[in-house]
C-alpha positions as CSV (number, residue, x, y, z in Angstrom):
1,X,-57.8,29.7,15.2
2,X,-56.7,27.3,18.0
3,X,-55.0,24.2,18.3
4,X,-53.7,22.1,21.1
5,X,-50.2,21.1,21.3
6,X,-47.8,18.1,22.4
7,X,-45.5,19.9,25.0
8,X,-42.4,18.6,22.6
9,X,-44.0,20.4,19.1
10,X,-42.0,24.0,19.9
11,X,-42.7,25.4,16.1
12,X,-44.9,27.8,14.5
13,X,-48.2,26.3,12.5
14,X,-49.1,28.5,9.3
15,X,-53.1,28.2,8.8
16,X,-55.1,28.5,5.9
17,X,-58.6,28.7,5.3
18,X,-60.4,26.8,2.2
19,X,-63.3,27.1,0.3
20,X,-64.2,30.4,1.0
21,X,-67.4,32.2,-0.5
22,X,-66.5,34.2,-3.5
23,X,-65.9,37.9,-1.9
24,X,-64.2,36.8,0.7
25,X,-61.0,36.6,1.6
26,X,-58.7,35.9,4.6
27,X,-54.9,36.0,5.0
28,X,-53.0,33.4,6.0
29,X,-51.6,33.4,9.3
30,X,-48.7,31.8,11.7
31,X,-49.5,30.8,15.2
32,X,-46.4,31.7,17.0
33,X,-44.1,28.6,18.3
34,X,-44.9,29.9,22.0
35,X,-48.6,30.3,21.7
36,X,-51.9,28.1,20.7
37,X,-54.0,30.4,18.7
38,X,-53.7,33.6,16.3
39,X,-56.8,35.3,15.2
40,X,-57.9,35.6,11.1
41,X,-59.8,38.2,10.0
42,X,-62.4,37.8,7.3
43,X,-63.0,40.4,4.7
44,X,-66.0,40.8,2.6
45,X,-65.7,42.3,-1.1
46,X,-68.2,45.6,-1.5
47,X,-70.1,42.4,-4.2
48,X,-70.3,39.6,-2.0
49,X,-73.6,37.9,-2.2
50,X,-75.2,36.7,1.0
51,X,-74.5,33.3,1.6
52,X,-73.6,30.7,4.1
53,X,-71.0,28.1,3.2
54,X,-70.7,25.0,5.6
55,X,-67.4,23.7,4.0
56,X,-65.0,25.8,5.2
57,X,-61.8,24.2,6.2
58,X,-58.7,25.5,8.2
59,X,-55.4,23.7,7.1
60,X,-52.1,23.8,9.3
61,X,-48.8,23.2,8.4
62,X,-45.6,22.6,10.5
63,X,-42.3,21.5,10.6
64,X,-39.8,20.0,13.6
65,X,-36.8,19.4,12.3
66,X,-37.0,17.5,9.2
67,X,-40.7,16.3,9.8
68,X,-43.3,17.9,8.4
69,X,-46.6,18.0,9.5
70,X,-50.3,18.9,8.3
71,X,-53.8,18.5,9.4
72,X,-57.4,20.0,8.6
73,X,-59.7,20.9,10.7
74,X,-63.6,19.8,10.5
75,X,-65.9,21.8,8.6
76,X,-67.2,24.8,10.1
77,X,-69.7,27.3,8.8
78,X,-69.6,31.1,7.4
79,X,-72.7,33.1,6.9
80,X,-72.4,36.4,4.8
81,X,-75.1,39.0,5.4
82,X,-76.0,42.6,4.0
Protein backbone atom coordinates (compact mmCIF):
# COMPACT_ATOMS: atom_id res chain seq x y z
CA UNK A 1 0.00 0.00 0.00
CA UNK A 2 1.24 3.51 -1.10
CA UNK A 3 0.37 6.88 -0.69
CA UNK A 4 1.82 10.19 -1.45
CA UNK A 5 2.29 12.78 1.07
CA UNK A 6 2.22 16.72 1.69
CA UNK A 7 5.80 17.37 2.99
CA UNK A 8 3.91 19.05 6.26
CA UNK A 9 1.62 15.56 6.98
CA UNK A 10 4.65 13.96 9.44
CA UNK A 11 2.07 11.06 11.03
CA UNK A 12 1.58 7.50 10.56
CA UNK A 13 -1.70 6.41 8.21
CA UNK A 14 -3.38 3.03 9.58
CA UNK A 15 -4.85 1.12 6.27
CA UNK A 16 -7.61 -1.21 5.99
CA UNK A 17 -8.75 -3.21 3.40
CA UNK A 18 -12.77 -3.68 2.68
CA UNK A 19 -14.88 -6.01 1.16
CA UNK A 20 -12.83 -8.84 1.04
CA UNK A 21 -13.79 -12.35 -0.40
CA UNK A 22 -15.03 -14.60 2.23
CA UNK A 23 -11.64 -16.67 3.25
CA UNK A 24 -9.69 -14.06 3.17
CA UNK A 25 -8.28 -12.02 5.46
CA UNK A 26 -5.64 -9.21 5.84
CA UNK A 27 -4.34 -7.31 8.81
CA UNK A 28 -4.46 -4.02 9.22
CA UNK A 29 -1.38 -2.03 8.95
CA UNK A 30 0.43 1.44 9.82
CA UNK A 31 2.54 3.18 7.27
CA UNK A 32 5.25 4.59 9.38
CA UNK A 33 5.22 8.60 9.79
CA UNK A 34 8.74 8.58 7.89
CA UNK A 35 7.83 6.43 5.03
CA UNK A 36 5.11 6.20 2.05
CA UNK A 37 4.12 2.62 1.83
CA UNK A 38 3.90 -0.71 4.12
CA UNK A 39 3.20 -3.97 2.49
CA UNK A 40 -0.27 -6.19 3.49
CA UNK A 41 -0.26 -9.63 3.23
CA UNK A 42 -3.35 -11.59 2.06
CA UNK A 43 -4.20 -14.89 3.49
CA UNK A 44 -6.49 -17.42 2.04
CA UNK A 45 -8.59 -19.79 4.35
CA UNK A 46 -7.80 -23.73 3.47
CA UNK A 47 -12.17 -23.14 2.05
CA UNK A 48 -11.81 -20.19 0.09
CA UNK A 49 -13.76 -20.50 -3.17
CA UNK A 50 -12.13 -19.12 -6.27
CA UNK A 51 -13.20 -15.84 -7.00
CA UNK A 52 -12.27 -12.50 -8.17
CA UNK A 53 -13.80 -9.41 -6.33
CA UNK A 54 -13.36 -5.91 -8.11
CA UNK A 55 -14.56 -3.90 -5.02
CA UNK A 56 -11.88 -4.01 -2.86
CA UNK A 57 -11.21 -0.84 -1.14
CA UNK A 58 -8.11 0.40 1.01
CA UNK A 59 -9.24 2.97 3.69
CA UNK A 60 -6.58 5.25 5.59
CA UNK A 61 -6.87 7.03 8.56
CA UNK A 62 -4.63 9.85 10.20
CA UNK A 63 -4.30 12.34 12.59
CA UNK A 64 -2.09 15.84 12.86
CA UNK A 65 -2.74 17.32 15.72
CA UNK A 66 -6.34 17.57 16.37
CA UNK A 67 -7.30 16.94 12.62
CA UNK A 68 -8.27 13.92 11.58
CA UNK A 69 -8.14 12.68 8.33
CA UNK A 70 -9.51 9.67 6.01
CA UNK A 71 -9.63 8.76 2.48
CA UNK A 72 -10.37 5.54 0.21
CA UNK A 73 -8.79 4.48 -2.33
CA UNK A 74 -10.44 3.40 -5.87
CA UNK A 75 -11.41 0.00 -6.37
CA UNK A 76 -8.92 -2.49 -7.18
CA UNK A 77 -9.33 -6.19 -8.00
CA UNK A 78 -8.42 -9.63 -6.06
CA UNK A 79 -8.55 -12.91 -7.84
CA UNK A 80 -8.42 -16.19 -5.72
CA UNK A 81 -7.26 -19.29 -7.44
CA UNK A 82 -6.74 -23.12 -6.47
Amino acid sequence: MKVERNPAFTSPVEVTLKNLPAGITAPNATIPADQTSVEIELTAANDAKPVSANNILAEGQAAQGSAKFAISSGQVTVAVQE
